[in-house]
N, C-alpha and C positions, 0 to 999 in steps of 0.2 A: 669415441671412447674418452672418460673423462683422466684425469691425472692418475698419474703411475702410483699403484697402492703401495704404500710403505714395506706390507709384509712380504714382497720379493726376498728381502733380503736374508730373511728365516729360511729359507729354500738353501742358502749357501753355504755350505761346511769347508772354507778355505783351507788350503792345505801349509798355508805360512800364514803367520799373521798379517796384518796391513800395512806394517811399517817398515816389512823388511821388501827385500831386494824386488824391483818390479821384475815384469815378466822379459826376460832377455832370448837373447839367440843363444843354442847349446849344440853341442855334437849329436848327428842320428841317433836316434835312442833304437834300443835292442825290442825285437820284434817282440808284439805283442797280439793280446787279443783283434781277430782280422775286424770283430763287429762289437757296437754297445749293443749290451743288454735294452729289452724292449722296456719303453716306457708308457703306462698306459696314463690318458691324462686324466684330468680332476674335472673336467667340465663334465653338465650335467649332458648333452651327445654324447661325451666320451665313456660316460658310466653306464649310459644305456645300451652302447657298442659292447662296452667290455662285459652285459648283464647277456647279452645276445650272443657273442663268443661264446660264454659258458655254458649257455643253453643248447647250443646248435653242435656244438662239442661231443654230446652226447648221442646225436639222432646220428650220425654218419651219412647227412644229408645232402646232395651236392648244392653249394653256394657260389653266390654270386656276386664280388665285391666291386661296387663301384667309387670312384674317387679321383681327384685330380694327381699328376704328375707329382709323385714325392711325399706325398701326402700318409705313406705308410701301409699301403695293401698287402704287400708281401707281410710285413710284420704283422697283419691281421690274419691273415691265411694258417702262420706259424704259429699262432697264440689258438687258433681253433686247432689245430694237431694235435701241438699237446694236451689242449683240456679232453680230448676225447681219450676214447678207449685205441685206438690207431698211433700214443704217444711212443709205442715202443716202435713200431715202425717206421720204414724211411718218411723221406721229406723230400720229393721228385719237385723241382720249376721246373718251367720250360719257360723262354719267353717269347712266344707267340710272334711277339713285332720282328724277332731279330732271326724266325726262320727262314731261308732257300725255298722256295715255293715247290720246287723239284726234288729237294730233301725233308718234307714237312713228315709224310707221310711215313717214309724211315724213324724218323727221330720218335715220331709216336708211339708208332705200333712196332716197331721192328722189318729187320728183314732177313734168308734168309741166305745163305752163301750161293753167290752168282744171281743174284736177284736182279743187279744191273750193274752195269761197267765201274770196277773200281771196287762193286762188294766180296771183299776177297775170303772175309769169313761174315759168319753170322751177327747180328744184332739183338738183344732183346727190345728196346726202344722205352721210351718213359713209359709206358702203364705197364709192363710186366716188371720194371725197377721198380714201380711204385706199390707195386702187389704187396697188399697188408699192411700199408699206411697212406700216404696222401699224393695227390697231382695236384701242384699247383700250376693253371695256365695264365700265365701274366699276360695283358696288352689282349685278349683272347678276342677283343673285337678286329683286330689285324691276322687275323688267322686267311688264308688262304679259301675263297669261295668254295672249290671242289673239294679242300679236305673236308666240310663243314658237314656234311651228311654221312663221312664215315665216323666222325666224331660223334654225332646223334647215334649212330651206329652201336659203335663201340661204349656207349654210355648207358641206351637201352637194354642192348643184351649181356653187358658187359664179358664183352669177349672181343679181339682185337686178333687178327690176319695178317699177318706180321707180310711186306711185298713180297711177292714172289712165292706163296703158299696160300693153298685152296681150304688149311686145315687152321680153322680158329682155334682160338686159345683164350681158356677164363680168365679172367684177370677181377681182382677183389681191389679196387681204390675208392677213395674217398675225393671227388674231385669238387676242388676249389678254385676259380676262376675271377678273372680282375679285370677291370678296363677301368679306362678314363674317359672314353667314348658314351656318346649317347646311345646305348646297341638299339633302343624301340627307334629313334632316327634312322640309326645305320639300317635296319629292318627296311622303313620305308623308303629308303634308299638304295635297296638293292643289294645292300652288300653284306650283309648279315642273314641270315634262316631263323623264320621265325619260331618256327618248332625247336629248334638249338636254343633259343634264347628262352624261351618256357624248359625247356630240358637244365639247363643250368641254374634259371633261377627259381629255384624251389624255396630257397633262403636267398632274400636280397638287403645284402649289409650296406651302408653309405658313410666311409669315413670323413668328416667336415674337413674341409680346407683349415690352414695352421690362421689366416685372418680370422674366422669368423669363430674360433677360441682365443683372439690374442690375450686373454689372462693368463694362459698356461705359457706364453711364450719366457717370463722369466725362469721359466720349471725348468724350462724343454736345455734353456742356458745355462743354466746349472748344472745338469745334469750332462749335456756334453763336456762342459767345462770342467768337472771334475773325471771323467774319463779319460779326456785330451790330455790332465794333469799327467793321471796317473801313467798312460801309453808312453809319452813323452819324456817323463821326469823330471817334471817341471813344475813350478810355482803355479798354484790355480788363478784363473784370468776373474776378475770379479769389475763388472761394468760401472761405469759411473751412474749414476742416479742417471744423469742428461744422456748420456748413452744407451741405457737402458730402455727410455722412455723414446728415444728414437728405433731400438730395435722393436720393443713391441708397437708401435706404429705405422713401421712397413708392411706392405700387403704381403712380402710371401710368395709370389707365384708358384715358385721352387716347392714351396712347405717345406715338413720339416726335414727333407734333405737338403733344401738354401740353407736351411740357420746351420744345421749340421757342420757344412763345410765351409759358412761364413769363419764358425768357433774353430776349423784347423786351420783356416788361412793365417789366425791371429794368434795361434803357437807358431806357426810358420815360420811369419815377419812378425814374431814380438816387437821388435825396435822400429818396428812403423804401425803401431795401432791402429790411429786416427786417419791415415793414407788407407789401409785394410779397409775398414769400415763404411768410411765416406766412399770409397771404388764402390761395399757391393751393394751400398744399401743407392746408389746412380739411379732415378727411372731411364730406362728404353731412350724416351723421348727427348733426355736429355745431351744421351750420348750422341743422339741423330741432328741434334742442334750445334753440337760440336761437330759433326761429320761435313753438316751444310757450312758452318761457318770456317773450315778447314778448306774450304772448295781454293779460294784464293793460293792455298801453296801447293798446287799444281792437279793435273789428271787424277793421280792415284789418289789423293786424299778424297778429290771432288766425288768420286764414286765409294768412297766408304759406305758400309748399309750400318744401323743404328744394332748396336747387339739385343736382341731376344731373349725375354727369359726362358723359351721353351719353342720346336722349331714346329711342333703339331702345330698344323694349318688350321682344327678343329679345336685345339685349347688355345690359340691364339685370338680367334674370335673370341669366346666365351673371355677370357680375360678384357679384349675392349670389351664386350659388353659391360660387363661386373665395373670396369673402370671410368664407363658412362655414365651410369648409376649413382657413381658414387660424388661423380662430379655437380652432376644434376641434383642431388639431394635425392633421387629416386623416381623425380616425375620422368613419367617416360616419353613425354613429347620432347623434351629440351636432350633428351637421350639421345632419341632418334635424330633428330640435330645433328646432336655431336659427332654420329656417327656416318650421317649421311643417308639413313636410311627411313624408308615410311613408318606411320605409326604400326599398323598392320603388322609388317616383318620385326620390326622390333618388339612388338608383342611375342611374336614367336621366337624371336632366339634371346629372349629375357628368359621365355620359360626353358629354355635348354638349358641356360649358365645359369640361370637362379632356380633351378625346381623347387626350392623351398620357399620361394616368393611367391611360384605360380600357384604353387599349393595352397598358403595362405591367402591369395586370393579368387580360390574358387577356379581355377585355369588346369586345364589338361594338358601335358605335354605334348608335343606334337609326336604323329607314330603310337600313342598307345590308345589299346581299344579299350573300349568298356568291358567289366566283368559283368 
């Protein structure tokens, strides 16, 4: 990326001038709005996402959004509801990764009193809460193996058997569904149904990681920055030129829920800026050199583990991958190197973390079949 373009600074409608009072510590500010408003970005991926939201809005089609960690799926999910005719009805999540494997099948479909120990009265479950507007499944590549065919189920016929009753029930949703998993991988691995994964992806949306737009990152900072002001009531936070050009230069793991909650940590601790900043913008790797080099004051330091941006076992690769790459300049032998592995596998798990790489170079991902 070459030097920080001047017009950031057009992006910023400070709420004090420059020369008054910097941004200080202040008493709890009174509750406010729990979420910012969704922001869609200026990059040309971003335009064509937000062209395909509007489009897909209409059809009440079930979609399939994939993306990394933070990266905004929910807020894509939310933005196809309301563009549709479904705006006036509810807006059901679930998130998939954080269900009970023994409770999945309740929370879903319902159940209905005495169904099983503990159900004292009835449930409806999210797709009859969702009747006449949308289901969104987050994380849906962590769904539970055995629920995954009553899910195909309930998607086909649209109708859902709430436990403990032989008598289905219609149900009308619009289901939208997210992962950050590879699902055509996870397929060939067992742990996914491939007919599930053609069932959901009818429409398959890809929001880009917050790196591989860093022009928008002075946007994305603005625009927390004036929300933080206002929740808060506070002086807006406005970054230094060298600041700035250090924030849109971090990868991001996070995306933009990292930057998000970089910009409250730094209403948080106004009076320590530069301590803020320098902490979140640390690599992994650095803090694990400090773990190893802490070994000398005793057992417990000596075992510290280096903090993680993210504790998936599955986005933890693909980021060393993406992180090899970029060290190598791209060639992928000194990748493979870097990483310890054959040319061969790192052929294959470039195209997992890069799909857009393997694409432009003619390479199939691994797990998908020809049409």
């Amino acid at each position: 990326m070459g030097p920080l373009p001047k017009s950031w600074e057009n992006w910023y409608r400070p709420a004090v001038m420059a020369d008054e009072a910097p941004l200080a510590a202040s008493p709890p500010p009174r509750p406010r709005a729990a979420a910012w408003p969704r922001l869609a970005g200026s990059s040309a991926a971003m335009q064509r996402l937000e062209q395909a939201i509007a489009r897909v809005g209409g059809y009440e089609c079930s979609v399939l959004i994939s993306g990394e960690t933070g990266c905004g799926k929910e807020e894509v999910a939310r933005a196809i509801h309301i563009a549709g005719s479904r705006s006036r009805g509810p807006f059901v999540a679930v998130n998939c990764g954080g269900v009970v494997a023994t409770l999945a099948e309740s929370l879903l479909f319902g159940h209905v009193r005495g169904a099983f120990t503990g159900a004292d009265e009835a449930a409806s479950g999210a797709f009859r809460a969702a009747h006449g507007g949308t289901l969104f499944l987050d994380e849906v590549g962590e769904m539970p193996l055995d629920l995954q065919p009553k899910l195909l189920r309930a998607l086909q016929q649209r109708e859902v058997a709430p436990v403990g009753s032989n008598v289905p029930v219609a149900v009308d949703v619009q289901v939208v569904a997210a992962t950050n998993r590879d699902l055509p991988a996870e397929v060939t691995a067992g742990r996914f149904r491939e007919d599930l994964l053609y069932r959901l992806n009818t429409v398959h949306l890809t929001v880009p990681p917050l790196r591989e737009r860093a022009d928008e990152i002075p946007y994305f900072i603005a625009h927390f920055a004036r929300w933080y002001a206002e929740r808060f009531e506070m002086p807006q936070w406005m970054p230094e030129p060298g600041v700035m050009d250090r924030l849109v230069r971090h990868p991001w793991p996070g995306n933009v829920r990292e930057l998000a909650q970089l910009v409250q940590r730094i209403y948080i601790f106004g009076d320590r800026i530069d301590e803020v900043i320098d902490e979140s913008l640390r690599p992994p790797r650095i803090a694990a050199g400090r773990a190893e080099a802490s070994s000398a004051a005793g057992p417990a330091a000596a075992t510290a583990d280096p903090v993680l941006p993210v504790c998936n076992l599955v986005e933890l690769r693909k980021i060393a991958v993406r992180q090899a790459l970029r060290e190598s300049g791209g060639r992928m032998a000194e990748a493979a190197a870097i990483l310890g592995v054959s040319r061969n596998t790192m052929t294959k798990i470039a195209g997992e973390a890069c799909p857009d790489r393997a694409a432009r170079q003619g390479l199939r991902r691994p797990g998908v079949k020809p049409r």
